[in-house]
C-alpha positions in Angstrom: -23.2 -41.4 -21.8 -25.8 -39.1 -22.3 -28.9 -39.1 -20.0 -32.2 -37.3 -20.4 -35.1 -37.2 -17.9 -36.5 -33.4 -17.7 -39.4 -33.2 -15.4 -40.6 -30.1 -16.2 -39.7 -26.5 -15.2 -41.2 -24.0 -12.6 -40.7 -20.2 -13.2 -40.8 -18.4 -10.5 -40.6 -14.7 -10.9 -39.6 -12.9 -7.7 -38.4 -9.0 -6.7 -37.1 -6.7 -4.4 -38.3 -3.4 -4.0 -37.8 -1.0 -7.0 -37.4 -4.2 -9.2 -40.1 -4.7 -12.0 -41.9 -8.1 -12.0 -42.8 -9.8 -15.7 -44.7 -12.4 -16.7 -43.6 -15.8 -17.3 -43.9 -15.7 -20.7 -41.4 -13.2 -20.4 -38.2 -15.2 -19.7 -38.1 -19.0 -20.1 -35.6 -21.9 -19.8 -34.8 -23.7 -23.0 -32.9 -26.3 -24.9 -32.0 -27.9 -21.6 -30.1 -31.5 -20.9 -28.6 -33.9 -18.5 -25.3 -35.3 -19.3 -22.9 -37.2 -17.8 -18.9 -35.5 -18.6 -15.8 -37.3 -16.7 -17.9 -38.6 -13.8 -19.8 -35.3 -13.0 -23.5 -34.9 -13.8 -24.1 -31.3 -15.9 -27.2 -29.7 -16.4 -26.9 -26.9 -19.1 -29.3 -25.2 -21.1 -30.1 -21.2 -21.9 -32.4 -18.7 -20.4 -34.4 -16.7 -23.2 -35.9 -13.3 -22.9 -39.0 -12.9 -25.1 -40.0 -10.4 -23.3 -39.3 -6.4 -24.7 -37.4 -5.4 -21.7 -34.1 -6.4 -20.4 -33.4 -8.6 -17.5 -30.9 -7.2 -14.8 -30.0 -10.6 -12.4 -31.8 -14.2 -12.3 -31.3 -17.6 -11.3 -31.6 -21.2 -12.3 -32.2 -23.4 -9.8 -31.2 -26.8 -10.5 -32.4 -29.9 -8.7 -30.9 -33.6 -9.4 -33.1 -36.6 -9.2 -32.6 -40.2 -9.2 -35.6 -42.5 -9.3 -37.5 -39.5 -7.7 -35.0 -38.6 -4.9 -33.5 -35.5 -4.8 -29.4 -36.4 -5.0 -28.4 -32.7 -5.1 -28.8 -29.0 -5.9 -27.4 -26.5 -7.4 -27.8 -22.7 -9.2 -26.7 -20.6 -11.9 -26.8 -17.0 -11.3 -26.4 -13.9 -14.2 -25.9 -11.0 -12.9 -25.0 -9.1 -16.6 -27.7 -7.4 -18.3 -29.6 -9.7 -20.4 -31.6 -7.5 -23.6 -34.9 -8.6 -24.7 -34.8 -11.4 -27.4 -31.5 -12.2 -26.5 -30.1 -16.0 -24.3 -28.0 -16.7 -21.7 -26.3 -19.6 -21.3 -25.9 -21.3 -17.8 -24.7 -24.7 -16.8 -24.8 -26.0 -13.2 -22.5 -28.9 -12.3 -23.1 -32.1 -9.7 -19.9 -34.1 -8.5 -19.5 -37.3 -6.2 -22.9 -38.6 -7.5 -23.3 -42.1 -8.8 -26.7 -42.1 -10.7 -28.8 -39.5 -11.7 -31.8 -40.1 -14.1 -33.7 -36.7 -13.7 -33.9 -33.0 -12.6 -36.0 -30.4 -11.6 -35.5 -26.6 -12.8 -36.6 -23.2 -11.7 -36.2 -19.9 -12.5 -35.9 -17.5 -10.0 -35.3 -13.8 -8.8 -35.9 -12.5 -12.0 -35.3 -8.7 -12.0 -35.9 -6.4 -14.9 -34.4 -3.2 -15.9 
C-alpha cells in the first residue's frame, strides 16, 4: 500500500559555536514519501544542497500523523560531508503503528564547513 499525506516541511537551520549558519534556500528536503513496507511505516526522501558550500552534520526530523495526531517520531542524522549540489539520502522508520495517513518534517542542526 502506498500512502501519501505530506504536510509540509519546516527548516530549521541551527549551530554551535564556530559552525556557519545558511540560508534556507541553502539545503532543502526533497522527493519525499510515506509508505507502508511489511507492516512498518517509512518515510524516505533526500536532503539537497544548493547551496555553494558543503554541509558538515544535519538532521531530519520526522513526525508521524494520523488524522492530525502525532503517532510517533523519529530522525535521520548525516554526519559525512555533504558538497554543495550534491543529495543525501535518509529514511526514518516507524514500527508497532496501525494507521498513519500524514507526517511532519524538519530539518535541523544544519552545520556547514
Amino acid at each position: 500500500m502506498r500512502r501519501r499525506a505530506f504536510l509540509g516541511s519546516l527548516v530549521v537551520l541551527t549551530g554551535c559555536a564556530g559552525s556557519q549558519r545558511g540560508s534556507s534556500d541553502d539545503v532543502r528536503i526533497v522527493d519525499d514519501d510515506l509508505v507502508e513496507r511489511n507492516g512498518d511505516w517509512v518515510v524516505s526522501g533526500a536532503v539537497r544542497n544548493r547551496g555553494n558550500r558543503g554541509v558538515r552534520s544535519l538532521t531530519v526530523d520526522v513526525t508521524f500523523l494520523e488524522g492530525g495526531d502525532v503517532v510517533g517520531t523519529g530522525a535521520a542524522r548525516m554526519t559525512s560531508r555533504l558538497p554543495a549540489g550534491e543529495s543525501w539520502p535518509f529514511e526514518v522508520v516507524l514500527s508497532g503503528v496501525n494507521r498513519v495517513n500524514g507526517y511532519r518534517l524538519q530539518l535541523i542542526d544544519v552545520e556547514f564547513g
